[in-house]
C-alpha positions in Angstrom: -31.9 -15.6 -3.6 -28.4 -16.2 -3.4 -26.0 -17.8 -6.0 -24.9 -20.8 -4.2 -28.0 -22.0 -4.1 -28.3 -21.9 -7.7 -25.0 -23.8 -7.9 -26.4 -26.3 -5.4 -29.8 -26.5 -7.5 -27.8 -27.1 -10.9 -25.6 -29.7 -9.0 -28.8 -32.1 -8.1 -29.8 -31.7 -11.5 -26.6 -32.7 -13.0 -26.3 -35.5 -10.2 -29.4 -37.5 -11.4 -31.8 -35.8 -8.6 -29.3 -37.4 -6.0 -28.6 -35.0 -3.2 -26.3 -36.9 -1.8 -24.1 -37.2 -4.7 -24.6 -33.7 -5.4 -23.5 -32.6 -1.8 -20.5 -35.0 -2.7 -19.0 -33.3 -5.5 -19.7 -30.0 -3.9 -17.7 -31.0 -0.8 -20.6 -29.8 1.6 -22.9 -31.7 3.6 -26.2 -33.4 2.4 -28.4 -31.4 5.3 -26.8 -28.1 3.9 -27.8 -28.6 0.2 -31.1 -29.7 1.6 -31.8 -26.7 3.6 -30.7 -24.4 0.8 -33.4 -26.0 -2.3 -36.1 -26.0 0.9 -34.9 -21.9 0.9 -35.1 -21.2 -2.7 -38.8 -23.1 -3.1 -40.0 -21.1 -0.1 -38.8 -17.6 -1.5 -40.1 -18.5 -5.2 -43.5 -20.1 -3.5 -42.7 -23.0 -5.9 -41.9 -26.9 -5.9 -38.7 -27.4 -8.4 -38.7 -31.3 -8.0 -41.8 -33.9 -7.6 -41.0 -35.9 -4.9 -41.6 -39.3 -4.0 -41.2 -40.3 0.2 -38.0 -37.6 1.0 -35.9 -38.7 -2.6 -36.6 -36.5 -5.5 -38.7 -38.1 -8.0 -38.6 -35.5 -11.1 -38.4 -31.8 -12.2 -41.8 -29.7 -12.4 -42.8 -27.8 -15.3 -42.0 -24.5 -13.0 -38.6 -25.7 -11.8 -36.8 -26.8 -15.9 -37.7 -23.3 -17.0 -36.0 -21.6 -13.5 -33.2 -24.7 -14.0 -32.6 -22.8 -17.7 -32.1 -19.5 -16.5 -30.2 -20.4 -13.7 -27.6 -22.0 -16.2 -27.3 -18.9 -17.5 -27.0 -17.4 -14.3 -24.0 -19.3 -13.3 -22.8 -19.1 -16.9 -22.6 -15.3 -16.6 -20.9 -15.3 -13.1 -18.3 -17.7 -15.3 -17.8 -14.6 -17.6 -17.4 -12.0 -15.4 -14.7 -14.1 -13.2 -13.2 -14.9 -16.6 -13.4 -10.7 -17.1 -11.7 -10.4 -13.8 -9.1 -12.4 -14.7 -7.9 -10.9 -17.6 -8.3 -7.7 -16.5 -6.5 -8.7 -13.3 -3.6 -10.5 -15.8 -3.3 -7.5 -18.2 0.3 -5.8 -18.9 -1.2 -3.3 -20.0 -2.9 0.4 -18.7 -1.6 3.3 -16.6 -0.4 3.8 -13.3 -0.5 7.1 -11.4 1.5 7.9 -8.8 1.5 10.8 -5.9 5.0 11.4 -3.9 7.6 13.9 -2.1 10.6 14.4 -4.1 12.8 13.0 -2.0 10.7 9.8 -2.6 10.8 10.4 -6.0 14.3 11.1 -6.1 16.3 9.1 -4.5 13.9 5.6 -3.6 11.6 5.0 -7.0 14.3 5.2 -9.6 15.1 1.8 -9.3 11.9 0.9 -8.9 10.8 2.4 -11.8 13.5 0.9 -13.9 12.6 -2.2 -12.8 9.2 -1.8 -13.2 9.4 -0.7 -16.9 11.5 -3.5 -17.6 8.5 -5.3 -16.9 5.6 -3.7 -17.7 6.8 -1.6 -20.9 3.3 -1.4 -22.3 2.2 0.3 -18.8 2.0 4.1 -18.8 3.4 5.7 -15.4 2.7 9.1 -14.5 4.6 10.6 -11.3 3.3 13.7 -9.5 5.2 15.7 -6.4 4.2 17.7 -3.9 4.0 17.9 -0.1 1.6 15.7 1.9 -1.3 18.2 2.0 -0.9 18.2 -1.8 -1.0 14.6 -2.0 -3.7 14.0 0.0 -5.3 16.7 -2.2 -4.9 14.4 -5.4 -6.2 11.2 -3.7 -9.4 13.1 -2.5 -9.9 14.4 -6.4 -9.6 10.3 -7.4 -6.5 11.4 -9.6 -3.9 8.5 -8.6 -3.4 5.0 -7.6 -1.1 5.2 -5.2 0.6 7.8 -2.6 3.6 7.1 -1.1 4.6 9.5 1.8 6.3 9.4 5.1 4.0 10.4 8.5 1.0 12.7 8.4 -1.5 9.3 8.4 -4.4 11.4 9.3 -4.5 13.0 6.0 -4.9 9.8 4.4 -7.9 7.7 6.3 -9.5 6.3 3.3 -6.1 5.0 2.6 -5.0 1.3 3.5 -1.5 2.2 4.0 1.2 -0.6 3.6 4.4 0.4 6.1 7.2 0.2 3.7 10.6 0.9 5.4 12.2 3.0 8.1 14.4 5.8 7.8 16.4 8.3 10.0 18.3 11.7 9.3 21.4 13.1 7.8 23.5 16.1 8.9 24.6 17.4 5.5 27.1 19.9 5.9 30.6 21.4 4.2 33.7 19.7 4.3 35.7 21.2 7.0 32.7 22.1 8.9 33.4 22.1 12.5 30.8 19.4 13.3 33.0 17.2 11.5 35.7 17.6 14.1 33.6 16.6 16.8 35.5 13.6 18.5 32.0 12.1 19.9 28.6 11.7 18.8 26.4 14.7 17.3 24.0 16.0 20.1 20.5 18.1 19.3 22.6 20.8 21.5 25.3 21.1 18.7 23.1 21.5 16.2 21.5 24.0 17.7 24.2 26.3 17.6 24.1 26.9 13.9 21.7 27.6 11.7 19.4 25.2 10.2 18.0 23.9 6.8 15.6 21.6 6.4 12.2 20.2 4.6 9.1 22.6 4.8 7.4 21.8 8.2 3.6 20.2 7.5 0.8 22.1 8.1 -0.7 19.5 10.1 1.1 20.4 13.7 4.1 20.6 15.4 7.1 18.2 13.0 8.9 15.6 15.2 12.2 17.9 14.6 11.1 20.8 15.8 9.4 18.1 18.8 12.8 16.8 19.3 14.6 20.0 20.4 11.6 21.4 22.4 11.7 18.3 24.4 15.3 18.9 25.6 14.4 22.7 25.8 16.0 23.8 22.9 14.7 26.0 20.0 16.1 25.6 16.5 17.3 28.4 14.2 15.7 27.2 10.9 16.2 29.8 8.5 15.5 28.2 5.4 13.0 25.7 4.7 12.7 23.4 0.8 10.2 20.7 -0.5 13.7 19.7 -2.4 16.7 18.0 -0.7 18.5 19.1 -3.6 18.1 22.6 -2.7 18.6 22.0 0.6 21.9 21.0 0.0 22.4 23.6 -2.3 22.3 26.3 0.2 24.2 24.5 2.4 27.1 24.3 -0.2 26.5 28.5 -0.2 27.2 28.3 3.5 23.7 29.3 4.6 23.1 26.9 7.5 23.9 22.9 8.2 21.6 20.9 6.3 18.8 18.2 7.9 17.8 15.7 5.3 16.4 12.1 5.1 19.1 9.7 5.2 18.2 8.3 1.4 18.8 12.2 0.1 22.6 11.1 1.0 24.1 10.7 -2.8 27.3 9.6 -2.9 28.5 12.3 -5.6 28.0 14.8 -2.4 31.5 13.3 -1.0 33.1 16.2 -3.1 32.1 19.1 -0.6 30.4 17.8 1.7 30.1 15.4 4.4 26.8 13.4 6.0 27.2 12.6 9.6 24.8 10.3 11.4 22.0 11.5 13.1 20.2 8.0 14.2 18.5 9.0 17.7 18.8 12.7 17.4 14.8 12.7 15.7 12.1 10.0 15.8 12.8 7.3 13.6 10.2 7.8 10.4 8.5 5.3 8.7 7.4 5.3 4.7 4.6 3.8 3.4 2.6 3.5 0.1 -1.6 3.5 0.0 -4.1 3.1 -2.4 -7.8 3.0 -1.9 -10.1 -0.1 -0.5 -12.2 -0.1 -3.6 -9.6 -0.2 -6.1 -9.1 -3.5 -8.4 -5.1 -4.4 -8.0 -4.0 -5.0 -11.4 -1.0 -7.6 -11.3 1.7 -5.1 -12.0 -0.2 -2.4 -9.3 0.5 -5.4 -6.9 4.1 -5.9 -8.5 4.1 -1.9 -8.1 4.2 -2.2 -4.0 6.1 -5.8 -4.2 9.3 -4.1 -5.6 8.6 -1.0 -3.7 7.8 -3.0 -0.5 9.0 -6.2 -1.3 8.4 -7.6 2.2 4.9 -7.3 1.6 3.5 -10.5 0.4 0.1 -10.7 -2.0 -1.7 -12.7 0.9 -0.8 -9.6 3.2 -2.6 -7.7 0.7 -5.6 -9.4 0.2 -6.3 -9.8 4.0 -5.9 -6.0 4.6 -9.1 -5.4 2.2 -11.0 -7.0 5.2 -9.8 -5.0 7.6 -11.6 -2.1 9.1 -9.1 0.5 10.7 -5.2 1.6 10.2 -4.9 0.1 13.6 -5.8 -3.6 12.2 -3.5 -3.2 9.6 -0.5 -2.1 11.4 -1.0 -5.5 13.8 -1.2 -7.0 10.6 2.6 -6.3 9.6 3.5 -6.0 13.3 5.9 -9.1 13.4 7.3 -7.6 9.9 11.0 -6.7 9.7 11.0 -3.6 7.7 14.0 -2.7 5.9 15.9 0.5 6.9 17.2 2.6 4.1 20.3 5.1 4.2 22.0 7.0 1.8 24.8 6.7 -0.7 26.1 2.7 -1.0 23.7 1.9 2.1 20.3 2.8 0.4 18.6 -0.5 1.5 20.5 -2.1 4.7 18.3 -4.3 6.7 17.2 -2.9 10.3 19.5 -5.2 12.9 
């Protein structure tokens, strides 16, 4: 039993016994409400209507009591859309987030401020940690979305939303002697200093140490942090020349020290926030990844829910400029 063919029972009732009519203000055919009342009657082993000739001629004992309950049936389904709704409209709840730092650093601020200026009534809680970690709380059920940049097999019963690009900053002292470099930065000059950088995932080889293997190279990386902050810490204490996503760039660095470009050096990395197929979207969860990702459109959205793989979704937001963020006054330039 299925509940359109309740709906299409209760609209010959309420059409005068006129299929026609009933497939009329239904907007569906007259042999397609026919078929489904000949489907119900054969699963309940019951007539609903008398007929007289192939026009129904009145309602049998059997069929007004199952015509009652199926009023309140449909009356119910009414409710719980109705409960859907306002749950759905609600500006009110929690939101629980999983992140790196740098994410939560130097990208959700704004969001955040934007978002509470919204939703004050909404209580957001922000967790950090690596991607393992991450991947760690969305396994326990603890949060609603992550936000991370790579390591997508950690996170398969994800739907993750491709948010922006991003490439690398050299951070290091002013007066370094990369500065004076009268050409563009190669993975050969970097190599002659020593490195600090982001804790390398678990998960394999990282697309920098990737990058200087493939042109023969091996890196000195003598300090690794989960914080860009302390990254460029220990570059101010002259440890090594800092590697750090381009957004970690703030502008109150300009003092001591200076951020050269390293666009083609490493694999360009792309962001992107998840949250799990089964979860109801509240309207400010969907807000959430609108001003996060506000390319991503609520239509996008609901069409990735029927989507089996990562691949699928990916092909949905293939044609999808995404923006590419930087650092300091360029945090959110658009990708030419």
């Amino acid at each position: 039993m299925k509940l359109q063919q309740l709906k299409y029972l209760l609209a010959i009732v309420d059409n005068g016994l006129n299929i026609t009519a009933a497939a009329d203000r239904l907007y569906t055919s007259q042999p397609g409400v026919s078929k489904q009342l000949k489907l119900l009657e054969e699963e309940l082993g019951m007539q609903l209507f008398t007929r007289k000739g192939k026009s129904l001629h009145g309602i049998t004992d059997a069929g007004a009591q199952i015509i009652e309950r199926a009023r309140l049936i449909m009356q119910e389904v009414d409710n719980i859309r109705s409960v859907a709704s306002d749950y759905y409209q609600e500006e009110q709840g929690s939101l629980a987030i999983a992140t790196t730092h740098t994410q939560a650093r130097y990208v959700l601020p704004d969001v955040i401020r934007e978002f509470r200026s919204r939703y004050a009534k909404v209580s957001l809680n922000l967790h950090q940690g690596t991607s393992e970690q991450i991947a760690d709380m969305v396994a326990a059920n603890e949060i609603d979305f992550a936000i991370a940049t790579g390591s997508r097999h950690l996170f398969s019963s994800l739907l993750l939303v491709p948010s922006y690009h991003w490439d690398r900053k050299i951070i290091v002292p002013k007066g370094h002697p990369l500065t004076r470099l009268e050409r563009k930065l190669t993975l050969h000059d970097l190599a002659e200093f020593p490195l600090v950088t982001y804790v390398f995932s678990f998960g394999g080889q990282s697309s920098l140490k990737r990058a200087f293997a493939d042109q023969g190279l091996e890196p000195d990386v003598v300090f690794t942090a989960r914080d860009a902050d302390v990254i460029k810490t220990y570059v101010r204490m002259g440890l090594g020349v800092g590697i750090v996503a381009s957004m970690a760039e703030d502008c109150d660095d300009q003092k001591d020290l200076t951020a050269i470009d390293a666009e083609g050096l490493f694999p360009r990395s792309t962001t992107w926030i998840g949250f799990r197929k089964d979860v109801v979207l509240r309207r400010y969860m969907l807000d959430f990844v609108q001003l996060f990702a506000p390319h991503v459109t609520a239509d996008q959205i609901d069409k990735m829910r029927s989507l089996r793989t990562q691949a699928d979704i990916d092909k949905l937001f293939r044609d999808t400029t995404l923006p590419l963020r930087g650092g300091c006054k360029d945090k959110a330039s658009v990708e030419a």
